[in-house]
Phi, psi and omega in degrees: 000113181316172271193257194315164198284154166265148135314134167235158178201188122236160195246113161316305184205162151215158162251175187188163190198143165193139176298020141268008191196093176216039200178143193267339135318341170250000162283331156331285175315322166282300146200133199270004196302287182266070188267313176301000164263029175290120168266145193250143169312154169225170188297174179240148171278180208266007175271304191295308183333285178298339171251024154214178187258127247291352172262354135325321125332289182316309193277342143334307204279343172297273198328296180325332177302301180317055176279001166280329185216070136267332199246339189232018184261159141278156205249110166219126183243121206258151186186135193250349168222023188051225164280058215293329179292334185290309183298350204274348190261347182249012174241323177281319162330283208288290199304294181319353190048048183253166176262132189306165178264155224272279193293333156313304180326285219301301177269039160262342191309189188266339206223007186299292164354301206288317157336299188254004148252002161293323201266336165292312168310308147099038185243158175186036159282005179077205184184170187209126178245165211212107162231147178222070210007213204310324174310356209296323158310305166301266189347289179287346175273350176266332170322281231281328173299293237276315159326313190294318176308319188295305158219116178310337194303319209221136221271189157217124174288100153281148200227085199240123195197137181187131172224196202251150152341119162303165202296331184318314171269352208309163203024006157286354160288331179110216179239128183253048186341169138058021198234140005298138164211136164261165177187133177218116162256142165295080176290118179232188174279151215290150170239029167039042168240201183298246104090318211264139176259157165234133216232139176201198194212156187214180170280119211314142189257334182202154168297131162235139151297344176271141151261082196305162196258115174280013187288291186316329202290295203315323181291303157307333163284329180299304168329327195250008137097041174280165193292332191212136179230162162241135181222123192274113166262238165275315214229326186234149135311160198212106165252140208236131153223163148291167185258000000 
């Protein structure tokens, strides 16, 4: 039994998207434990289609699937480079000396994505955007339990979406493992059975030249229903158990 204090939550449903997993057979195929909480994507209507970008898109078309808490959940959207072609294009825009586009600016912020599913929803439960380098995923799945601590009442959508640098930037990031990955998970207050994960942190035990997906680590511990993972990050250990 870990030491340190835990988080409790439980995870209702999740989506997940990587061009190699883009189908609930193959996350199946990948680890088959929890597939029957699989939410399937919905078409996006063509006002979200157009302001955003296809992996913008993807996590839009995911968060919709939640139609039971997308209109009454909080929202923390986790990311360590958002949307990056959008900023990249208001940085060319600026060198060519042309005028940025407007509409471009305006969804490069960090929380744009969180925004316009808020306002299609028809939520108005606020919301919290995030980056934490390579933690960027730990990092928004412990916001969102310590939301869940704050009021047990109201579920949370976590919102996780990332792909690598354009080539234009290409290695100043380090190694972007695991990436592009989406992940949107259903969050509720713990139901104090098997079933509830606990979550805590430790201070990294060891260095990498790689930047492991504390996403990918998180899915693979739900999915395959192991009792307990560790996903060693930059800055932190990230340990995961069922309760």
């Amino acid at each position: 039994m870990p030491s340190e204090h835990s988080l409790r939550f439980s995870v209702r449903n999740w989506f997940a998207w990587t061009p190699e997993r883009s189908a609930l057979e193959q996350w199946q195929a990948w680890a088959p434990h929890r597939a029957e909480a699989y939410v399937a994507p919905v078409a996006l209507p063509m006002a979200l289609r157009r302001r955003a970008t296809p992996m913008g898109q993807t996590l839009l078309s995911g968060a919709l699937g939640f139609a039971d808490i997308v209109g009454k959940a909080r929202y923390v959207q986790a990311s360590r480079h958002g949307e990056f072609a959008r900023s990249l294009l208001t940085l060319k825009a600026l060198a060519e000396e042309e005028e940025p586009s407007p509409a471009e600016f305006s969804m490069s912020v960090h929380h744009g994505l969180a925004g316009l599913l808020s306002i299609h929803a028809k939520n108005r439960e606020g919301h919290i955007a995030l980056a934490a380098g390579t933690e960027s995923f730990a990092c928004g799945l412990l916001e969102a339990a310590l939301c869940l601590a704050e009021r047990p009442g109201t579920p949370v959508l976590l919102l996780y979406a990332d792909e690598k640098l354009p080539f234009e930037y290409a290695g100043l990031a380090g190694q972007e493992e695991g990436l592009p990955l989406v992940v949107v998970l259903g969050l509720d207050a713990p139901r104090m059975d098997a079933g509830d994960v606990l979550l805590a942190q430790r201070p990294a035990s060891r260095t990498s030249e790689h930047s492991p997906s504390s996403a990918a680590d998180f899915m693979r511990f739900l999915l395959s229903g192991a009792e307990q993972a560790v996903s060693h990050g930059e800055h932190w250990d990230w340990v995961w158990r069922h309760a």
